[in-house]
Structure formats: structure tokens, C-alpha cells
NUVO-723502 format. One record per residue: residue in three letters; x, y, z of N, C-alpha, C, O in turn. Coordinates in steps of 0.1 Angstrom, whole numbers, padded with zeros to 4 digits, always signed. Each point is the difference from the previous one (the first is absolute). Layout:
BEGIN
ALAXYZXYZXYZXYZ;...
END
This chain:
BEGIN
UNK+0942+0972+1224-0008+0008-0010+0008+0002-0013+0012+0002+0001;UNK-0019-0002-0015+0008-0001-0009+0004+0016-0002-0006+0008+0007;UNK+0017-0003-0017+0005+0009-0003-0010+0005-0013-0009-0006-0004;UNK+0014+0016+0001-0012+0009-0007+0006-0005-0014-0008+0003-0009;UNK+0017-0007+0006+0007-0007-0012-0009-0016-0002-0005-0006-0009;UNK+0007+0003+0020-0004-0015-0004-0017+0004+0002-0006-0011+0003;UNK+0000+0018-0003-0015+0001+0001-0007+0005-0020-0010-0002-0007;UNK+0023+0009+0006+0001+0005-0012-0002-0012-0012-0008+0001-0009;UNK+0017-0013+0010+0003-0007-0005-0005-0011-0001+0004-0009-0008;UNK-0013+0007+0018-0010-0008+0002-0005-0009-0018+0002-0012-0005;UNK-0006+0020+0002-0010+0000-0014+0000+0015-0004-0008+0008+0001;UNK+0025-0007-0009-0001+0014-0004+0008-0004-0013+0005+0010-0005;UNK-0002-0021+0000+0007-0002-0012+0000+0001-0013+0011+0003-0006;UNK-0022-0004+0001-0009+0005-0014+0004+0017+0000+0004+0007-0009;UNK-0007-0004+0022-0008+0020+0001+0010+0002-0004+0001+0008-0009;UNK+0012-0014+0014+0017+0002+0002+0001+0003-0015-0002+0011-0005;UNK+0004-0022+0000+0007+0000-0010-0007+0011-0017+0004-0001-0011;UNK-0015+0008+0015-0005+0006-0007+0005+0018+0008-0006+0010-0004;UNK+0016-0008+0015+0000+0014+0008+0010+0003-0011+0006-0009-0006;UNK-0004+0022+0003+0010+0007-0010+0017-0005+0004+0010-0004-0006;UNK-0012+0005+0015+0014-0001+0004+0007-0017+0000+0011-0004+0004;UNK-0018-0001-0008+0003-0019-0002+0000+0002-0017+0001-0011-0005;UNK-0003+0021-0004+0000+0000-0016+0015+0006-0006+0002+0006-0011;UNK+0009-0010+0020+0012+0002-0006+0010-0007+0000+0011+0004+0000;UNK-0017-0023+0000+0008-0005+0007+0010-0004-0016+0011+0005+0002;UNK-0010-0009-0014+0006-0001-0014+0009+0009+0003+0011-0006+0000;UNK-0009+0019+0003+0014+0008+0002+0004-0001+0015+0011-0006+0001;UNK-0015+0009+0009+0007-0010+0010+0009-0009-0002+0012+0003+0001;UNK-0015-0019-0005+0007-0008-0005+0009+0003-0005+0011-0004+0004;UNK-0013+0013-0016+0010+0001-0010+0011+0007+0011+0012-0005+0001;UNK-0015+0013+0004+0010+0007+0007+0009-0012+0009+0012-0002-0002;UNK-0020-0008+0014+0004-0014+0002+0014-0004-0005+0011-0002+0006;UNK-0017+0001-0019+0006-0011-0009+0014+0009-0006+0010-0006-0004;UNK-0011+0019+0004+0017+0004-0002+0004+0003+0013+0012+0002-0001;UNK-0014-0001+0012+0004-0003+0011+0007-0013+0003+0010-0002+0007;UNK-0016-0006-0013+0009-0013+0002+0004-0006-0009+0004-0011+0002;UNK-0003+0018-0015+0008-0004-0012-0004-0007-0008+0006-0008-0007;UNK-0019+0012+0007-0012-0012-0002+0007-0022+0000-0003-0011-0005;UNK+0010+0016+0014+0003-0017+0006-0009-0008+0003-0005+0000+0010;UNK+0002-0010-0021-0014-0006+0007+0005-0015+0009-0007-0009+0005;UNK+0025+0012-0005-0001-0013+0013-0003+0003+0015-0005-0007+0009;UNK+0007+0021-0007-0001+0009+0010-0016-0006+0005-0009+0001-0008;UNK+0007-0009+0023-0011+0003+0006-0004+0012+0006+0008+0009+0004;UNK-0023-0011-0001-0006+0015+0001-0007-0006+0015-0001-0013+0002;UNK-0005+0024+0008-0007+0001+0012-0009+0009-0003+0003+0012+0000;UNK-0017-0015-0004-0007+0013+0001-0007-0003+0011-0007-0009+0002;UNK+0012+0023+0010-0012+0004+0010-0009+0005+0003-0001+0011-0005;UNK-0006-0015+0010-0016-0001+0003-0003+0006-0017+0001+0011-0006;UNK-0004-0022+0004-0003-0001-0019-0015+0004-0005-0005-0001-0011;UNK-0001+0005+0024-0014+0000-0003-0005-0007-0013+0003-0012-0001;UNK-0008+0016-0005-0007-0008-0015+0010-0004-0010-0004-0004-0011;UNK+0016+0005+0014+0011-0003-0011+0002+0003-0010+0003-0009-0008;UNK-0005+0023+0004-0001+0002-0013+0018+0007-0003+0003+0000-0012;UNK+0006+0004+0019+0011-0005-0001+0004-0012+0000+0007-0003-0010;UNK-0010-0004+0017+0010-0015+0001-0007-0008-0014+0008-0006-0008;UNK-0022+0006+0006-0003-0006-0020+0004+0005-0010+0001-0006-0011;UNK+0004+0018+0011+0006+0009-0008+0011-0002+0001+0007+0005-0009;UNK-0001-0010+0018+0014-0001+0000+0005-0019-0005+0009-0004-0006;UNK-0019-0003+0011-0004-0015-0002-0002+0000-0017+0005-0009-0007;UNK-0011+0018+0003-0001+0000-0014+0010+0000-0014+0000-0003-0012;UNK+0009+0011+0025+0015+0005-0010+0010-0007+0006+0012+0003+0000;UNK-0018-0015+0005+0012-0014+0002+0007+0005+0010+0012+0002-0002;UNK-0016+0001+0009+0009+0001+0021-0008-0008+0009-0013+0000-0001;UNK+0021-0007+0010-0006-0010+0007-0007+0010+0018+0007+0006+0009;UNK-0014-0007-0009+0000+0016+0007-0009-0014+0015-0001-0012-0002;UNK-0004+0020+0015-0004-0008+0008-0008+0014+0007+0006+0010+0004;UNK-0017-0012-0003-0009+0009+0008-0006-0001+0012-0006-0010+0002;UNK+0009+0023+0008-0013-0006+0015-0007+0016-0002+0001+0010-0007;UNK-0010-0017+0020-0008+0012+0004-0008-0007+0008-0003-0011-0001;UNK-0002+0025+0013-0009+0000+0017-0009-0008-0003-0002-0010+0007;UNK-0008+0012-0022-0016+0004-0001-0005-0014-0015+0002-0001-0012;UNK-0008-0007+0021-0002-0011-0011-0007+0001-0013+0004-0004-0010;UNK-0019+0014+0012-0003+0008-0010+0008+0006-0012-0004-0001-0012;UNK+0017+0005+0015+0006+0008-0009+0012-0015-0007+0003+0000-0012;UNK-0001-0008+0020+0006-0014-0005-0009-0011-0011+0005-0006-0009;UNK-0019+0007+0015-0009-0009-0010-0001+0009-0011-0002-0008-0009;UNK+0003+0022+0005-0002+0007-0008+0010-0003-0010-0002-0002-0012;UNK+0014-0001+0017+0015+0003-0008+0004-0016+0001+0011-0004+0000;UNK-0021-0005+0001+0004-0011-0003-0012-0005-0012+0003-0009-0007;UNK-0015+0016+0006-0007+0001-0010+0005+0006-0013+0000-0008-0010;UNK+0003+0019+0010+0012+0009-0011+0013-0008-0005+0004-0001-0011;UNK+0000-0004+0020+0009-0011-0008-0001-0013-0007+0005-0005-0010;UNK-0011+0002+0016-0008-0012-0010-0006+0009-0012+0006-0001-0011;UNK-0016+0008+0012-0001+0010-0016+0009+0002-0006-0001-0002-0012;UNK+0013+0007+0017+0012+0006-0009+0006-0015-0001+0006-0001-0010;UNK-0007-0010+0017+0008-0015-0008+0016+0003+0009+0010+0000-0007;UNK-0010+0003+0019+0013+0003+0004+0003-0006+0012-0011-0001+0006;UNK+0021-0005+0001+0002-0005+0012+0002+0007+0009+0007+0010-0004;UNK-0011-0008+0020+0008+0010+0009+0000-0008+0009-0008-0010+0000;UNK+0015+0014+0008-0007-0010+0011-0001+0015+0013+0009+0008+0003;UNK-0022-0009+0002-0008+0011+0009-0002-0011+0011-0005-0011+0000;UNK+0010+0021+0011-0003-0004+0012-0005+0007+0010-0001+0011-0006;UNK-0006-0009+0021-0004+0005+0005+0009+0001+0011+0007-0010+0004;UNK-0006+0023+0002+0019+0003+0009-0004+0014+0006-0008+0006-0008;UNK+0011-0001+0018+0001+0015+0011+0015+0004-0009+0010-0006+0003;UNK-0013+0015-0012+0013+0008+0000+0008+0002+0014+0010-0007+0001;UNK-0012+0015+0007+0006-0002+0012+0005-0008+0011+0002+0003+0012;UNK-0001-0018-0018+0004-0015+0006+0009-0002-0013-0001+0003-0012;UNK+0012-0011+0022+0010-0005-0009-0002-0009-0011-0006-0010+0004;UNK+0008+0010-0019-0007-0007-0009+0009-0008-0008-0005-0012-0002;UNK+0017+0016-0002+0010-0010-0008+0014+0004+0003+0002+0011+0004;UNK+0006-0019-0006+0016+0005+0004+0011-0003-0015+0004-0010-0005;UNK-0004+0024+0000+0008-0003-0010-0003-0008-0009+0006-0011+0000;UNK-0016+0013-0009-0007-0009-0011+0000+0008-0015+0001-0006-0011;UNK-0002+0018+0014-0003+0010-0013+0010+0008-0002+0007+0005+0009;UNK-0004-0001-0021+0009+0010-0007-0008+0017+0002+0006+0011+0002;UNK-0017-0013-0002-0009+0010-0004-0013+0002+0014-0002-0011+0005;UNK-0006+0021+0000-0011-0001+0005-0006+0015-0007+0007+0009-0005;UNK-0019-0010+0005-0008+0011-0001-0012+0004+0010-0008-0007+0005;UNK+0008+0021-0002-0012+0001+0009-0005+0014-0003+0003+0010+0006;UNK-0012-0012-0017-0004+0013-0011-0019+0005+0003-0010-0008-0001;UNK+0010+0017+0004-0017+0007+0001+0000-0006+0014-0008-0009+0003;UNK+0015+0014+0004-0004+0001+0015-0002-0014+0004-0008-0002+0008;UNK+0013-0006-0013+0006-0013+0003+0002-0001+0019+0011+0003+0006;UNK-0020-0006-0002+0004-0004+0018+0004+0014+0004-0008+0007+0007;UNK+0022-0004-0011+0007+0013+0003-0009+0012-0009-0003-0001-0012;UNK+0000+0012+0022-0001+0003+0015-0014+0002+0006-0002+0008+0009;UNK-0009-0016-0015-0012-0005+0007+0005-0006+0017-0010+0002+0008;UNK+0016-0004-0004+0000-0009+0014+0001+0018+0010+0005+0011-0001;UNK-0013-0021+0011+0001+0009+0011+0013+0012+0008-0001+0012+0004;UNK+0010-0021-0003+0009+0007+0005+0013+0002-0011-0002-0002-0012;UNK+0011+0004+0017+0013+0005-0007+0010-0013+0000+0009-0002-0009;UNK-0011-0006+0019+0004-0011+0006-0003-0014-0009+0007-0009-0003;UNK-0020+0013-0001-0003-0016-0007+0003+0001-0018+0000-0008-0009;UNK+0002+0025+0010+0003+0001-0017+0016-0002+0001+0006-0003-0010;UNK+0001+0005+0021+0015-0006-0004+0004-0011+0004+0012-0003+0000;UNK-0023-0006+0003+0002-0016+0001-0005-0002-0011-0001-0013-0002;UNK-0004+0019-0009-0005-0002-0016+0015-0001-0006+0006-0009-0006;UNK-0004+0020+0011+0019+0000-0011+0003-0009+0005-0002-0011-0006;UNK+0007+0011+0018+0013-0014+0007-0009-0014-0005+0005-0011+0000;UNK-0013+0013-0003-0005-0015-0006+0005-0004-0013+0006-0010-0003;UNK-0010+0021-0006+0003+0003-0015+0013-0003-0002+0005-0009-0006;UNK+0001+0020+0014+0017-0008+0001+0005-0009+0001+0010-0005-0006;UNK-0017+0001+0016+0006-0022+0003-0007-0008-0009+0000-0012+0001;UNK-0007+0019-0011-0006-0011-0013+0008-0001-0008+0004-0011-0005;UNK+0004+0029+0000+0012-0001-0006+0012-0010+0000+0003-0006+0010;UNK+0003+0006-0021+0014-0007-0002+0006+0015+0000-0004+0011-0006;UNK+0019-0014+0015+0007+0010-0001-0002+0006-0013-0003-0007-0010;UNK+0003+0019+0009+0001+0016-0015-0013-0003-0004-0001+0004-0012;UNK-0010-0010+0015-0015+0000+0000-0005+0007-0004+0006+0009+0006;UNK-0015-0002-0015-0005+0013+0000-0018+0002+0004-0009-0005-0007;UNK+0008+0012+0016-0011+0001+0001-0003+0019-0002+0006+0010+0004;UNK-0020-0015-0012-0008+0014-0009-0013+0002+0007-0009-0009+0001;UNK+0009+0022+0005-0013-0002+0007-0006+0015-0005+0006+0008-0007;UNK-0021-0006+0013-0006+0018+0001-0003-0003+0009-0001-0011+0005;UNK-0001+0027+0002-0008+0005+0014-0003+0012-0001+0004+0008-0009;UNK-0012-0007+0018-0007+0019+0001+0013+0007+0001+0009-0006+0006;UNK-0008+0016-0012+0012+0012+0006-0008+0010+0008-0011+0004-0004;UNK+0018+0000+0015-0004+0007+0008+0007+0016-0008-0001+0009+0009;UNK+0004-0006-0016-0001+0014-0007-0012+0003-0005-0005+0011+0001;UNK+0000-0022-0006-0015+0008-0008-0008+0005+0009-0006+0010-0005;UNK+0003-0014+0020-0013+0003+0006+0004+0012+0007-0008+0008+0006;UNK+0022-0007-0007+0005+0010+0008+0001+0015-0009+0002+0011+0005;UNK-0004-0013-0019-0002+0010-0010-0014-0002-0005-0005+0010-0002;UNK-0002-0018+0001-0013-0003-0003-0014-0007+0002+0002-0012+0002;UNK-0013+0017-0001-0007-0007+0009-0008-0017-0008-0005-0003-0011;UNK+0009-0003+0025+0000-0014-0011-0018-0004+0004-0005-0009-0007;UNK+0000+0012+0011-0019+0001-0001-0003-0001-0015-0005-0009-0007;UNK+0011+0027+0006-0009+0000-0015+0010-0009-0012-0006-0003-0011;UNK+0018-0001+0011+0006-0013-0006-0007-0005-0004-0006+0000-0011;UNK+0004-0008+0024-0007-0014+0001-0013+0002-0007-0003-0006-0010;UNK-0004+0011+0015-0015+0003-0007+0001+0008-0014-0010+0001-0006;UNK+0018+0003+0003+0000+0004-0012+0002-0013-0010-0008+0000-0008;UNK+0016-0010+0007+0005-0014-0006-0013-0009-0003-0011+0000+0006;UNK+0015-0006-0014-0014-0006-0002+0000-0019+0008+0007-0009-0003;UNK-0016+0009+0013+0002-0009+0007-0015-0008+0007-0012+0005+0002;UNK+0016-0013+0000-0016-0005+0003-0005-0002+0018-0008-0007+0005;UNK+0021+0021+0001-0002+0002+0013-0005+0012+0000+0000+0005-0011;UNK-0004+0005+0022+0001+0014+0007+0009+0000+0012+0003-0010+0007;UNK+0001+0020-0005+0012+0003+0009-0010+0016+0011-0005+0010-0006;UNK+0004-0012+0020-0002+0011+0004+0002-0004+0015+0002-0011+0006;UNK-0002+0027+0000+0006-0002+0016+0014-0003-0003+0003-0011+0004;UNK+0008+0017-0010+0015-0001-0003+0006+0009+0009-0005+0011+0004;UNK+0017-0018+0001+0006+0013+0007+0011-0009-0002+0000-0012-0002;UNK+0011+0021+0004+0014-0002+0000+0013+0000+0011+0006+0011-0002;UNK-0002-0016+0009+0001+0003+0010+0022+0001+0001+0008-0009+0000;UNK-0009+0026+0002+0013+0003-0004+0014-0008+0010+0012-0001-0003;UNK-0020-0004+0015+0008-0007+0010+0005-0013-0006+0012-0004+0002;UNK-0024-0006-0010+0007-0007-0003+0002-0005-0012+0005-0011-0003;UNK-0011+0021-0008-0001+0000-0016-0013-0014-0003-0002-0008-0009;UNK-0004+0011+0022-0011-0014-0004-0015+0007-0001-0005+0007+0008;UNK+0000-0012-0028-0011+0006+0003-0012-0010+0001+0000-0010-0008;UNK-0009+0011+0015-0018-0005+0004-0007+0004-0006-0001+0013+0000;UNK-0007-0018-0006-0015+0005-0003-0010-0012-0004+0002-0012+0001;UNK-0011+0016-0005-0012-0008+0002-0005-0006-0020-0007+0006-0009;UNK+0011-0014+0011-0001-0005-0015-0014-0013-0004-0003-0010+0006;UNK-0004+0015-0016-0013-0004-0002+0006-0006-0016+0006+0005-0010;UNK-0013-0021+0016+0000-0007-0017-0004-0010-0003+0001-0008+0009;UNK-0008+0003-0019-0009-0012-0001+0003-0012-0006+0002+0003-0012;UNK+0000-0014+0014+0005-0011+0001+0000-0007-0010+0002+0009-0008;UNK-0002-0020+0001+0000-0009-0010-0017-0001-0003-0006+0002-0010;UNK+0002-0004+0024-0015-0009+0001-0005+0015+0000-0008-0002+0009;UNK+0006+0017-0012-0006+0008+0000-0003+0008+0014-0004+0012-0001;UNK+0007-0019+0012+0004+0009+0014+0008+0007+0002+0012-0002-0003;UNK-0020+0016+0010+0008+0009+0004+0004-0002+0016-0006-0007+0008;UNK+0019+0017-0005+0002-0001+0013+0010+0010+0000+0004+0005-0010;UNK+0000-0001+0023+0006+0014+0003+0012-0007+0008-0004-0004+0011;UNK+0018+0003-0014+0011-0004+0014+0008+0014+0002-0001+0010-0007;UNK+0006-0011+0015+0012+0015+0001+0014-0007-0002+0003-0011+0006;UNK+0003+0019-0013+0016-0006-0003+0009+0007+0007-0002+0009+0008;UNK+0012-0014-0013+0015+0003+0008+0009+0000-0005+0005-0011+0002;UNK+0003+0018-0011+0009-0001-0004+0013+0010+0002-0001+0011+0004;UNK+0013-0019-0007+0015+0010+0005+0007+0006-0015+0004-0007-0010;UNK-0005+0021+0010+0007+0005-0010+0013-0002+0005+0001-0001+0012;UNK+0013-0001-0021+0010+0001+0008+0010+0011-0011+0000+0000-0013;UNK+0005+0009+0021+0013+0009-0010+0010-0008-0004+0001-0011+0005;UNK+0011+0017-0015+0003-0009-0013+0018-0002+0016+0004-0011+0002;UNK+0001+0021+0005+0008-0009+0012-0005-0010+0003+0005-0011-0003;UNK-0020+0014+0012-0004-0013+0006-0001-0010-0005+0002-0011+0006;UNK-0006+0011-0016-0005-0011-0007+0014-0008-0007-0002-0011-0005;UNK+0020+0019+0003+0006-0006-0002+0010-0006+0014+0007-0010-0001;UNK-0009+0016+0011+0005-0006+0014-0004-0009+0001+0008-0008+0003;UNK-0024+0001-0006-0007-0008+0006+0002-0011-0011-0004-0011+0004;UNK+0009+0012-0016+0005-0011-0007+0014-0005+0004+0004-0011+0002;UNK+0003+0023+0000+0016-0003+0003+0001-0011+0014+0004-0011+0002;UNK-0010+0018+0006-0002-0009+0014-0007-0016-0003+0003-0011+0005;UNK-0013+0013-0017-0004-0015+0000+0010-0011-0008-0004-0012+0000;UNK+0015+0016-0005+0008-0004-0008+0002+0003-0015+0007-0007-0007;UNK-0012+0018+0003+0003+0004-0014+0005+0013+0006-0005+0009+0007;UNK+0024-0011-0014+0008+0014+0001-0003+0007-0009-0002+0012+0001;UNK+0001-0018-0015-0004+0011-0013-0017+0004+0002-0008-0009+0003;UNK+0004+0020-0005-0009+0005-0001-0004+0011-0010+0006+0011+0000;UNK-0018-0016-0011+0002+0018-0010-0017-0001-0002-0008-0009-0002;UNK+0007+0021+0004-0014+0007+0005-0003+0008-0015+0009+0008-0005;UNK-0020-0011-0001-0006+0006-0009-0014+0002-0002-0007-0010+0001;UNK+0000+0023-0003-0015+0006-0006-0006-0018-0004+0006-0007-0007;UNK-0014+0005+0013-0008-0011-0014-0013+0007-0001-0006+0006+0009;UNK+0003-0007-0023-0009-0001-0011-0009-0014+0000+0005-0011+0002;UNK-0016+0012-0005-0009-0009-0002+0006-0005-0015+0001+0007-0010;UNK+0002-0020+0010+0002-0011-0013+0013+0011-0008+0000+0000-0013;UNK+0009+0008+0021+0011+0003-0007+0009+0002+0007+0004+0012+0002;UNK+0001-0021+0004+0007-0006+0012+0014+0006-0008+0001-0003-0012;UNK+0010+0012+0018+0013+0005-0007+0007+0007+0009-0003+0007+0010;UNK+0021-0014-0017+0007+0010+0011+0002+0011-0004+0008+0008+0006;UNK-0014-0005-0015-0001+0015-0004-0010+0012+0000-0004+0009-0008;UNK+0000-0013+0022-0011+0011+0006+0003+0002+0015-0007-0007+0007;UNK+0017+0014-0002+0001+0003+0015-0011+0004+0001-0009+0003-0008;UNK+0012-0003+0028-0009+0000+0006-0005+0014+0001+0009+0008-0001;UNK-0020-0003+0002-0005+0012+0004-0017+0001+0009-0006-0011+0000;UNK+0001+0020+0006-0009+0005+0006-0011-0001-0004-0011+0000+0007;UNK+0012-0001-0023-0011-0006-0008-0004-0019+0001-0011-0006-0003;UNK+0018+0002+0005+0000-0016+0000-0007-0005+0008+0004+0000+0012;UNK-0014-0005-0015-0010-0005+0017+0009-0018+0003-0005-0007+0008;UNK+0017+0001-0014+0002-0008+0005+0016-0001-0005+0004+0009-0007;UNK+0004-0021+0012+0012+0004-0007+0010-0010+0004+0004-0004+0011;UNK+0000-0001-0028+0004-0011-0002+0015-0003+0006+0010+0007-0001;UNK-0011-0020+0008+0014-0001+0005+0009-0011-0010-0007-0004-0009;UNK+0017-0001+0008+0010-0007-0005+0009-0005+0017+0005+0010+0006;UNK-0004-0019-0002+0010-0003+0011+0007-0012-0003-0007-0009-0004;UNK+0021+0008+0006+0008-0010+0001+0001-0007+0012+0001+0007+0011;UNK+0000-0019-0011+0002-0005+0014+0017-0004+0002+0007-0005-0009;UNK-0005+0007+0018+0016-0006+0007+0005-0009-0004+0011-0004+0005;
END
């Protein structure tokens, strides 16, 4: 039975790239690109790249970058966009959570809920890192976001979500303090104009957990920061207000 991600992604790539939160990718990058010194010999790993609008944006400013992702939908989309933008990538189709490359890249990225922490258990999001890591070349850097589990625990993420402008509904939410994983029932209409209703699953994780669970996968450096929609900076700690939050990790 498919997962409620890959049901999502079916024919959700157009709707995608028009949701608010996919309109900040030009400062993202920018952020990227002094993260790595703007080095454009430096190769890049973008995970689960959905429509690629980091990896063309980053193809555009001359880095040789290499993209996968679960959902072919979101691959035909971001292999269409690049041919428009006149850019090379090379996009493949790969389980973040199976072993993918050993030591190939200077760099990975896994930004807007990239694979990590959509997957079911806790288990298959740290075979996301230990993968990421073994793509790394020793002192690697991989930049990623994820839910922070402070926000829902100071604020209710229902009216968030539905307050944002998006081309889903969110209801039937609950939060579940045992394992910071929240469910609900998410309504949204497709490329082709269908609607349909899945329930999601996702793992908030706090700013420890979420740095143990890099250290153990092979990144000892770890620095945890607030992100901002398209103003990606190390100069916004983290706080209670931040519905997601940007990591920086070094690999071993």
C-alpha cells in the first residue's frame, strides 16, 4: 500500500510549485552558496529534489548539482523546468532511505521537508542521514529543514496550516505528545483538477533530538537555526515561533 507522501505526489507538481512555501527558493540558494563559499567545483546532492527548483537555481549559478526523488511526477516536472531554464542536472528516481552514493559530493541538501521527516518511523528518517552521510566526502556539508517540535508545543499548528495560503485543507489534527508525531486528514486537488482526502504523518523532532540523530548518523558538527521562508540565515536562532528549522551539519 502506498504511503500518504507518495499518494500526494502522484500528480501534485504544478499545484506544488505554485504552494507559498516553494516561493523562496532565490534566497535559499543564496544562503547555499555562502555556505559553501560559493565554490562552484563543489558537487551538490539534492534530496528528494521534488520539482527542482533548488537544484535549477543552483545549475543556473554554474554548480554541477545531481538530484533524486520517491515520486516521478515531481521528477518529469523538474526535468521540464530545466530544459526551460537551458540547464543540465542530472535527476534520478531513488528511496531516500536505501543506500544511494558513497562519497561523491562536497555538499547535499534536503530543504522543505525533503524525505526528512515525512517517513513513518523514526528509524527510516535516520537511515535518511546515514545515507546522506555516506554520499559525503569527508567535512561534507549537508543543509537541511524540518518541523521543530517547539512550535506545536507553544502553538497550535491546525490554525498555521490553514491560515497559509495553500492549495490543501488540513483537519482532524492531533498531536501526539508520546511521540511528537502529528496526523491529520489533508484535502487537495491535483494537477488534473481532483480532489482527494489522505491522512498524514509526520515527526516533529526537538533541536537535542534532532542533533543526536545527526551525530550518530555521522555528522559530529551540528548548528541548529529558526528558518525563514527564502531568508535562510545564521543569524536568526532558534525559537518557539519557527514552524521549521534550519540545520548546517558537517560530516566526519
Amino acid at each position: 500500500m502506498a504511503q500518504w507522501y507518495e499518494t500526494l505526489f502522484v500528480n501534485f507538481a504544478r499545484t506544488y510549485d505554485q504552494e507559498s512555501f516553494t516561493q523562496g527558493t532565490v534566497g535559499e540558494v543564496d544562503f547555499v552558496e555562502r555556505e559553501l563559499g560559493a565554490d562552484r567545483s563543489k558537487r551538490i546532492l539534492d534530496i528528494a529534489c521534488g520539482t527542482g527548483r533548488h537544484a535549477i537555481e543552483l545549475a543556473r549559478r554554474g554548480y554541477c548539482v545531481t538530484g533524486f526523488d520517491l515520486s516521478e511526477g515531481q521528477l518529469r516536472r523538474a526535468r521540464e523546468k530545466a530544459a526551460t531554464a537551458g540547464v543540465a542536472i542530472e535527476l534520478q528516481r531513488r528511496d531516500a532511505t536505501e543506500p544511494h552514493f558513497r562519497e561523491e559530493f562536497e555538499a547535499a541538501l534536503m530543504l522543505c521537508e525533503g524525505a526528512f521527516p515525512l517517513m513513518e518511523t523514526d528509524e527510516k528518517n535516520h537511515a535518511i542521514l546515514r545515507h546522506a552521510a555516506a554520499a559525503l566526502r569527508p567535512g561534507g556539508t549537508l543543509i537541511m529543514t524540518t518541523l521543530n517540535a517547539l512550535f506545536p508545543l507553544f502553538h497550535s499548528v491546525k490554525d498555521f496550516l490553514n491560515a497559509a495560503e495553500s492549495g490543501t485543507a488540513t483537519s482532524a489534527l492531533t498531536f501526539d505528545l508520546m511521540t511528537f508525531r502529528e496526523r491529520a486528514e489533508m484535502t487537495f486537488t491535483d494537477d488534473a483538477g481532483q480532489s482527494a482526502t489522505i491522512r498524514t504523518n509526520e515527526r516533529y523532532y526537538t533541536p537535542p533530538e534532532l542533533r543526536w540523530l545527526l551525530q550518530t548518523a555521522g555528522f559530529p558538527a551540528v548548528e541548529i537555526f529558526g528558518c525563514r521562508l527564502g531568508q535562510f540565515s545564521r543569524d536568526h536562532p532558534l525559537t518557539p515561533d519557527d514552524f521549521e528549522m534550519l540545520v548546517v551539519a558537517q560530516r566526519g
